[in-house]
C-alpha positions in Angstrom: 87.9 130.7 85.7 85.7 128.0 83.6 86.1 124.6 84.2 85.4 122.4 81.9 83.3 119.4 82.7 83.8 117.5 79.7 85.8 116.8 76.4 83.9 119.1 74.0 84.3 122.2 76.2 88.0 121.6 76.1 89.7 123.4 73.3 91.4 120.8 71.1 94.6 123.0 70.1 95.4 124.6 73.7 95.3 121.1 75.2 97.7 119.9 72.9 99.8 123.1 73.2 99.6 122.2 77.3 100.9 119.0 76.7 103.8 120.4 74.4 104.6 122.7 77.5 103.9 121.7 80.6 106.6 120.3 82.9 104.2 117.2 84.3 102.9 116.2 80.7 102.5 112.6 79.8 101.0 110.5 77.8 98.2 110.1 80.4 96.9 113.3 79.8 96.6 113.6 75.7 93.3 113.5 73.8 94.6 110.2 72.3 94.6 108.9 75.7 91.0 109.8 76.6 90.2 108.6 73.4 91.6 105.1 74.2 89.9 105.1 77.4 86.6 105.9 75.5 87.1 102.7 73.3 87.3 100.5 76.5 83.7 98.9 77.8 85.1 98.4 81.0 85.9 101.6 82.5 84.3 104.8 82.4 86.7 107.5 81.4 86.3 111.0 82.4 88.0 114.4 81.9 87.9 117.8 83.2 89.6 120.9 83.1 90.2 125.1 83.7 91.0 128.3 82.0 92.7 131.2 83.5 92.9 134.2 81.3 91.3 132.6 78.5 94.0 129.9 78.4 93.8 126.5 79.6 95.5 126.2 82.5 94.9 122.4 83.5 93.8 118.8 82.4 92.3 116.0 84.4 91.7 112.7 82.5 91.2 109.4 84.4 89.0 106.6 84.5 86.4 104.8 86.8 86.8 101.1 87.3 85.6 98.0 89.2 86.3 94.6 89.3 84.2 91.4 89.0 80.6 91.2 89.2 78.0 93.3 91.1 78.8 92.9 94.6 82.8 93.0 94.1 82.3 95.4 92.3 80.0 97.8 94.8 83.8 97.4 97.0 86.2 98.0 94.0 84.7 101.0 92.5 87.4 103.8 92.0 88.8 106.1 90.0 92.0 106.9 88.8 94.4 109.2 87.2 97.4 107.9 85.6 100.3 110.0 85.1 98.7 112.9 87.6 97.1 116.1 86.7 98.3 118.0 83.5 99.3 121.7 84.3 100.3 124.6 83.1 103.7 125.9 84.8 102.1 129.0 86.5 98.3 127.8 87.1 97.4 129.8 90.3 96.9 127.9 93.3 92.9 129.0 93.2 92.4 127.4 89.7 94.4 123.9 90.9 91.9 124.1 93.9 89.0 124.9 92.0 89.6 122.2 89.5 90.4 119.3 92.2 87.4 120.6 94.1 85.3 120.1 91.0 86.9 116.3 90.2 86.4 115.8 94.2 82.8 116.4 94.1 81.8 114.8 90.8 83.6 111.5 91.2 82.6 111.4 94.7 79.1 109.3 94.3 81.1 107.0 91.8 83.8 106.1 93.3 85.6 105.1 96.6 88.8 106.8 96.3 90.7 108.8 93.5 93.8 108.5 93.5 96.9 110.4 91.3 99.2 108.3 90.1 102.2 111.0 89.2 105.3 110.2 86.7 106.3 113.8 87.6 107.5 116.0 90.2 104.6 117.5 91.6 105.8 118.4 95.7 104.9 122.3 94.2 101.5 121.7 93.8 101.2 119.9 97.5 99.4 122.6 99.1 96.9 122.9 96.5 96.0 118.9 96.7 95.9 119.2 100.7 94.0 122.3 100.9 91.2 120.3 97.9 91.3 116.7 100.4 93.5 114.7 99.3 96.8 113.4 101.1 99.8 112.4 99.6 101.5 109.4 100.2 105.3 108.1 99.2 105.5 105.8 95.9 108.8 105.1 94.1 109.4 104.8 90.5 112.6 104.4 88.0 112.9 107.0 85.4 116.1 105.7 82.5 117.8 108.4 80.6 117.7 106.8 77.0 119.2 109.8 75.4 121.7 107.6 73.2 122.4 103.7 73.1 125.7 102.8 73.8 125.1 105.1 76.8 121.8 103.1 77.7 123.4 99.7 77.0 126.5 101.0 79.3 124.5 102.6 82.7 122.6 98.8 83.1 124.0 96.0 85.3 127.1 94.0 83.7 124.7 90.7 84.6 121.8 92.6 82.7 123.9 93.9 80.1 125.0 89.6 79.9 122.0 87.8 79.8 121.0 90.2 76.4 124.0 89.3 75.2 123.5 85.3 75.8 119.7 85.8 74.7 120.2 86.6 71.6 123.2 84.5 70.8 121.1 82.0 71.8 119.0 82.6 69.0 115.8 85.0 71.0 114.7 87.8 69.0 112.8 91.1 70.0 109.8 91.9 67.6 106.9 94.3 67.6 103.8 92.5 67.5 101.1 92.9 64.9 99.5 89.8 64.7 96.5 88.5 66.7 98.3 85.3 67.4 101.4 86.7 68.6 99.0 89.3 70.8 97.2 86.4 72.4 100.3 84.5 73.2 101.4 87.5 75.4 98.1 87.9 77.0 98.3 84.5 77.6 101.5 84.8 79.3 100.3 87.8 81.5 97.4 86.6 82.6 99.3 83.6 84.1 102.1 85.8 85.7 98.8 87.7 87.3 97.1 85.0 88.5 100.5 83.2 90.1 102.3 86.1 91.7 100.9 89.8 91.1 97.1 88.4 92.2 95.3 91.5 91.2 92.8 91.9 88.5 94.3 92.4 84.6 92.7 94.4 82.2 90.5 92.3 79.7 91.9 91.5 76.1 90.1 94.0 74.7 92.4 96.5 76.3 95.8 95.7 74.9 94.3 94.5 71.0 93.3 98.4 71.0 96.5 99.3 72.6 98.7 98.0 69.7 96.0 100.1 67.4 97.4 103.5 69.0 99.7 105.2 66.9 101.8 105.9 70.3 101.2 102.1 71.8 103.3 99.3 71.3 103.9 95.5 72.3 107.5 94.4 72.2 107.8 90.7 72.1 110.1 88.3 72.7 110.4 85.1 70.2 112.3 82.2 70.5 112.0 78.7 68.6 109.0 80.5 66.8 107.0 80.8 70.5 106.4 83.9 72.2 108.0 83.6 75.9 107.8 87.7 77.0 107.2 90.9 76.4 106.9 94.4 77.3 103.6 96.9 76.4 104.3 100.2 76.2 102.9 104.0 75.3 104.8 107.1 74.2 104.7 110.9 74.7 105.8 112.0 71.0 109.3 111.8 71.2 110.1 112.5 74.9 108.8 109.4 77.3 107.9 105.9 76.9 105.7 104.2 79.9 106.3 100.7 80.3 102.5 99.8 81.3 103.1 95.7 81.5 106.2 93.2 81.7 106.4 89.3 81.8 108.6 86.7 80.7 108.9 82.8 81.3 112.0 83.3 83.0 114.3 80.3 84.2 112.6 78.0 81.4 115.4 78.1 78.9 119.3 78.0 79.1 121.2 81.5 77.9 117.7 83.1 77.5 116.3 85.4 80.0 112.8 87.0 78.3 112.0 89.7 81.2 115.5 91.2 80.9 115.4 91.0 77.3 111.7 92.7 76.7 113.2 95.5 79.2 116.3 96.4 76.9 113.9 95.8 74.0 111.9 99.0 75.2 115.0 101.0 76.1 116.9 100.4 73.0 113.5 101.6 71.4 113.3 104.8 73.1 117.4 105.1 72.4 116.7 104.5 68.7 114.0 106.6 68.7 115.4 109.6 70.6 113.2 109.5 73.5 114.5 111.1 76.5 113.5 108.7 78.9 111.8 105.4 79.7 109.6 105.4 82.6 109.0 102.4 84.4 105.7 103.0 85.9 106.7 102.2 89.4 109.0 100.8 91.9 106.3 100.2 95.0 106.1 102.1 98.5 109.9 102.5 100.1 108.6 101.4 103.6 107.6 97.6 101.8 109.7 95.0 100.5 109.2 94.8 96.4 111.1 92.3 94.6 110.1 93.7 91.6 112.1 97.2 92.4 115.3 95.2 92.6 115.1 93.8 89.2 113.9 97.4 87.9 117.2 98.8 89.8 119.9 97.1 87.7 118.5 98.7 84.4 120.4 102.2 85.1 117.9 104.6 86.2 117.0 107.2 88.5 115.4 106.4 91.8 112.7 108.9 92.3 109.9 109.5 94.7 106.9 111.4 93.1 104.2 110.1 95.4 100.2 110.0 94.8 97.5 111.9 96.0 94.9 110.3 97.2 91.1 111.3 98.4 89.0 108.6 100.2 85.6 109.2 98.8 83.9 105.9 101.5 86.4 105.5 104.3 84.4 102.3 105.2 84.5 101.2 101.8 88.1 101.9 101.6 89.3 99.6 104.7 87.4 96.9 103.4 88.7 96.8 100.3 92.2 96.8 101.6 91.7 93.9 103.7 90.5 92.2 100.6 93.3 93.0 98.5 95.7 92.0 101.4 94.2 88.6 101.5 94.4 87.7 98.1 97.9 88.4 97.7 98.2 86.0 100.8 
């Protein structure tokens, strides 16, 4: 069983026939993703995988990042795997073990913790993951079926489904950026939402003017009186998933016009439009902890799931005290 310690041993066309298979693909997991990664100077991506039988069997790509300068940094220092691991439906247990063993030990001296982040069901592969040293813990996340869009439009809210209708009689219109000014306006806008309420660090400019250059990434915008008051970035799996990677909106500012809730339909009616199976909201928080943000996600008509993370503490000292720093900021 080789494993595959970088992108050029990876073969380019079995990957991509993985991703076109497996059960757990996303977006997370595709060359173009790593490739996006690459372009970023402020992460370090990585990406790893294994072979049974002369077929690849599974995919690991992720990144390595810290915040702020030197000494923040020295606390923050972690690695993460959006999306989860990408595997083929009947990987043996010993080549899942073999290749989270291998990500275990080689991310071990760069990072804190590494942690899966999984948009899939992935309670099969729990054993695997326990037996390699990492735990799982609960994390919720709404998936909406976006199959058709009078169905879509139907399954939200009747106050959702309202406000739309009042936004845009009111005169606010969704768009899809593609002009620097109308990307920095939303930056603009989600940087303050991060620094008021979410109080954890954003990704830098650079990462969402490359985001809009993906093929498979796009900004949805909200305009009204020619400003830009919300939005919604997002990246797609061909024609099956959209992941809704950032949300903001100046909510309560203007009468009849409700920008979050707007940007939110604007990405469902996309993926309705565009016969995507689902839109994937990227998150709902942990069920034991109150998270305002999972009520507002629940009155857009998805699915409640549960698919966890998995999580390996690299530095358990380093670990607790970075927790405690996170808690206090958000205090």
């Amino acid at each position: 069983m080789p494993i595959h310690t970088n992108i050029s041993e990876i073969d380019t066309k079995q990957w991509q026939q993985l991703v076109d298979n497996s059960l757990v693909a996303s977006f997370f997991q595709t060359k173009e993703c790593y490739g996006f990664y690459a372009s970023l100077s402020f992460l370090e991506p990585f990406v790893f995988g294994i072979s049974e039988n002369d077929k690849l069997a599974g995919v690991i790509c992720g990144y390595i990042i810290a915040d702020g300068g030197k000494i923040k940094q020295f606390f923050s220092q972690r690695a993460i795997i959006p999306g989860g691991a990408l595997l083929d439906e009947n990987i043996s247990d010993e080549a899942l073990q073999a290749l989270l063993n291998f990500t275990a030990k080689t991310l071990k001296n760069k990072a804190i913790y590494i942690e899966f982040r999984n948009y899939s069901d992935y309670s099969k592969y729990k054993t695997s993951f326990k037996e390699s040293g990492f735990i799982y813990y609960p994390h919720l996340n709404f998936h909406i079926s976006t199959f058709d869009l009078e169905t879509s439009f139907s399954n939200m809210k009747a106050s959702k489904r309202r406000c739309v209708r009042l936004s845009q009689k009111e005169g606010a219109e969704i768009i899809e950026i593609k002009e620097s000014i109308d990307l920095k306006a939303y930056y603009e806008l989600l940087s303050d939402l991060y620094k008021r309420k979410v109080k954890t660090p954003l990704y830098p400019y650079d990462f969402f003017e490359k985001l809009v250059q993906l093929p498979l990434g796009k900004i949805f915008a909200i305009r009204y009186n020619s400003q830009i008051i919300g939005g919604s970035a997002c990246v797609c799996l061909d024609n099956k998933t959209i992941y809704q990677w950032f949300l903001c909106g100046l909510d309560g500012k203007y009468k009849n016009v409700y920008p979050s809730i707007l940007a939110n339909w604007a990405t469902i009616e996309y993926a309705a439009r565009n016969h995507f199976s689902r839109f994937d909201m990227m998150g709902a928080g942990k069920p034991d902890e109150d998270y305002g943000v999972r009520i507002f996600k629940a009155e857009f008509g998805g699915t409640l799931v549960e698919h966890g993370r998995f999580l390996c503490i690299c530095n358990k000292t380093l670990y607790k005290m970075g927790q405690l720093y996170v808690e206090k900021i958000k205090k």
